[in-house]
C-alpha positions, -999 to +999 in steps of 0.1 A: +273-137-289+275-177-285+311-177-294+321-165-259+294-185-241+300-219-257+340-230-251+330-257-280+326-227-303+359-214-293+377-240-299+366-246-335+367-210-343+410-205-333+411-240-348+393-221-380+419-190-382+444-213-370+438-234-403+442-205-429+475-196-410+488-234-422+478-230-453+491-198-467+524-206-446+531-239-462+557-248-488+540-271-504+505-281-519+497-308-497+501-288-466+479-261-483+455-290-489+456-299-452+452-269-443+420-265-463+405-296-447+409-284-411+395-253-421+364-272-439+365-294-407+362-264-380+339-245-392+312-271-395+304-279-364+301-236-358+270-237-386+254-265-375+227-261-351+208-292-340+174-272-331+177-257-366+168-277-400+174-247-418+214-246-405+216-281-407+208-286-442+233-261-449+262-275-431+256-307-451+252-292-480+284-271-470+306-306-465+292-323-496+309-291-519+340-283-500+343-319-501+338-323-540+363-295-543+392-305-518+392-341-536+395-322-570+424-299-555+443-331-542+437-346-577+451-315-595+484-316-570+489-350-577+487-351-616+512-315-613+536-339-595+534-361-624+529-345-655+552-313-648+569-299-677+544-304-704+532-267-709+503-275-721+497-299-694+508-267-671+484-249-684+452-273-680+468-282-639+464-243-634+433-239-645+417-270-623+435-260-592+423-225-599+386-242-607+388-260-573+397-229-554+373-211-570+348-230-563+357-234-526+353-195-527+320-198-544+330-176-571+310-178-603+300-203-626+306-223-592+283-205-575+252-224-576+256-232-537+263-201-518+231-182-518+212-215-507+236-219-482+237-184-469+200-185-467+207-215-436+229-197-417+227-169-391+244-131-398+273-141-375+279-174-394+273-153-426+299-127-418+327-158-412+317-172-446+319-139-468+351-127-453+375-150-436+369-182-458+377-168-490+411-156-476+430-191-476+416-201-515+422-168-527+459-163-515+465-205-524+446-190-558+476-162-559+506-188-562+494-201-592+469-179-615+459-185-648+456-150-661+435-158-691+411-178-672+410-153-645+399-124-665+368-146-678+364-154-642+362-121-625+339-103-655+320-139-650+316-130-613+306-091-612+280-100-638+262-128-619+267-114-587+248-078-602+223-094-618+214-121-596+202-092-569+173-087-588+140-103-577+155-115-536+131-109-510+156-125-487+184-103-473+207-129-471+209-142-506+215-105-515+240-098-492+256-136-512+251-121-545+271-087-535+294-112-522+302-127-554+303-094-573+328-083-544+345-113-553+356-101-587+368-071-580+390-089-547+402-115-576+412-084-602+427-063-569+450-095-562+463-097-598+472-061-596+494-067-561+485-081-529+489-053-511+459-039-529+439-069-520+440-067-485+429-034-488+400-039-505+396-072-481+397-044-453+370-026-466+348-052-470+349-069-440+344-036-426+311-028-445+300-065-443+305-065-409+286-037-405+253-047-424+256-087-410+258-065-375+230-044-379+208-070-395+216-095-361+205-066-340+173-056-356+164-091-363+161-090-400+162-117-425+136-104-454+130-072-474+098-070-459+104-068-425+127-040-434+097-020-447+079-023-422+109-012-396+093+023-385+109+022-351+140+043-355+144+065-389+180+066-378+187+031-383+173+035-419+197+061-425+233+039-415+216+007-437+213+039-464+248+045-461+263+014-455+243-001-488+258+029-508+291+028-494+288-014-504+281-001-538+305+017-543+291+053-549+319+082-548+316+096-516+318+067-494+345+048-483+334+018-504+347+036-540+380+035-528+394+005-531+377+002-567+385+037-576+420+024-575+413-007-590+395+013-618+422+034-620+450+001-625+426-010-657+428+023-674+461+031-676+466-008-686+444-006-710+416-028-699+389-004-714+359-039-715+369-048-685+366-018-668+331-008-683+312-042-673+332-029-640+316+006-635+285-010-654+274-038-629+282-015-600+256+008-613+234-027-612+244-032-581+235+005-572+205+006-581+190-025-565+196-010-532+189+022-537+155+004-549+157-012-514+164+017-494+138+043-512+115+015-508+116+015-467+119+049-462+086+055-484+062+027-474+046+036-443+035+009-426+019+003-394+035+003-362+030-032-350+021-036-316+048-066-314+079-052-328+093-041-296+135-033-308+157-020-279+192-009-292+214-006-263+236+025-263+267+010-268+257-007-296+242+028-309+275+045-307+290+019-327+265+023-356+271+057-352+305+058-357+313+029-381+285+050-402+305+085-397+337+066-413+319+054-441+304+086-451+338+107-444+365+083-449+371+091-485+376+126-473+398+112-447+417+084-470+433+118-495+454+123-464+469+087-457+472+077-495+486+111-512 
């Protein structure tokens, strides 16, 4: 891992969690903003590789929208100091601060940016940018919602983030487009209570974690290369569970947190909602089950150059993280009784 190698690295990465810590502990908007900016500030230099054009294009790209969208938040703060107690002024503040956040998140419709950039950076970089940057928009998001606009949002995001799986060769921009539909259901779980939202945000920084992991260790950037993986039949079987358990199917420890969440909608009476819920998941199902049948079927050659040597350490950990995916639904009935 370069993080421990590179003190440079280190620096900007407490500097990055050190960020989100000002933000969500501030009293007021422009130390949230602030806060935002050291957080955009940080975790540039950590994607941006000079012996890479790929990472490079991405970290500008990367400044150019967080950019666009901090300027937008500071604009929103400024015209709520001004124009404060016109509701319908209120109303039309709340919305554009939620917009800006939103789009800091790369929730959908401002989404347009997050596969390409995902498709820059590597599976460690990856992991930072589907998990711990959407914590500070999203609790900043949670001081101030819009419920209206929210509920257009989230069935907005588990729509494009289901269907836009379809047709990607590249494992990255599928792994952003789950990210996005995981995004909906994280923005529904924090209007039911917060305490429910970092549960989900548990869960999937577990399983994303997990998948970024065993894609760094394998080397694997593109569906193909997963096909023609016949090394270890194993390793098949944990991306089998792992993809289900990202899905959401029953037995895994993924359906939890939107069992619950499912659960919240029914008994409130959120009957649309909750089918384009179950709906898209079953999207979402089926394009990696589609995936996974796929390389477990084609039988490629072995290629002479595909040497993979998975150290045991490393082996154990699949091993277990897989274990608690498959049984921790089983073992969740006796924490959450």
């Amino acid at each position: 891992m370069f993080f421990i190698k590179n003190s440079n690295k280190m620096f900007f990465m407490f500097m990055m969690f050190f960020s989100t810590l000002i933000s969500i502990s501030s009293n007021s908007w422009f130390g949230c903003w602030i806060g935002l900016e050291i957080n955009l500030l940080s975790f540039i230099p950590l994607i941006s590789n000079s012996k890479n054009m790929s990472s490079s294009e991405a970290s500008l790209k990367y400044f150019l929208i967080q950019s666009i969208a901090s300027i937008n938040f500071l604009f929103c703060i400024i015209l709520k100091m001004i124009i404060f107690k016109n509701f319908m002024y209120n109303n039309f503040i709340s919305i554009m601060i939620n917009s800006s956040l939103l789009m800091k998140m790369g929730s959908a419709p401002f989404h347009f940016w997050f596969p390409n950039i995902v498709e820059g950076l590597s599976w460690l970089n990856n992991f930072i940018l589907m998990t711990w940057q959407k914590i500070t928009p999203m609790i900043l998001m949670s001081y101030y919602f819009n419920n209206f606009f929210m509920n257009i949002i989230v069935i907005m995001n588990v729509i494009i983030g289901s269907i836009g799986g379809f047709n990607q060769t590249s494992l990255r921009k599928l792994m952003a487009f789950s990210s996005i539909n995981n995004l909906g259901w994280m923005i529904m779980s924090l209007k039911i209570s917060e305490n429910l939202w970092i549960m989900y945000l548990y869960m999937y920084t577990f399983l994303i974690s997990m998948m970024c992991f065993l894609f760094y260790m394998i080397n694997m950037y593109y569906l193909n290369q997963l096909y023609s993986y016949n090394k270890n039949y194993a390793i098949k079987f944990f991306f089998l569970i792992n993809f289900l358990s990202l899905g959401g199917l029953p037995p895994f420890i993924g359906f939890f947190p939107k069992w619950i969440i499912i659960n919240f909608l029914m008994m409130n009476n959120y009957l649309f909602t909750t089918f384009i819920f179950i709906s898209m998941s079953l999207i979402m199902l089926f394009f990696y089950i589609r995936i996974i049948y796929s390389s477990f079927m084609f039988n490629y050659m072995k290629l002479k150059w595909m040497k993979i040597f998975i150290k045991n350490k490393f082996y154990l950990l699949i091993n277990f993280t897989s274990y608690i995916s498959l049984t921790g639904m089983i073992l969740s009935t006796f924490f959450f009784y």
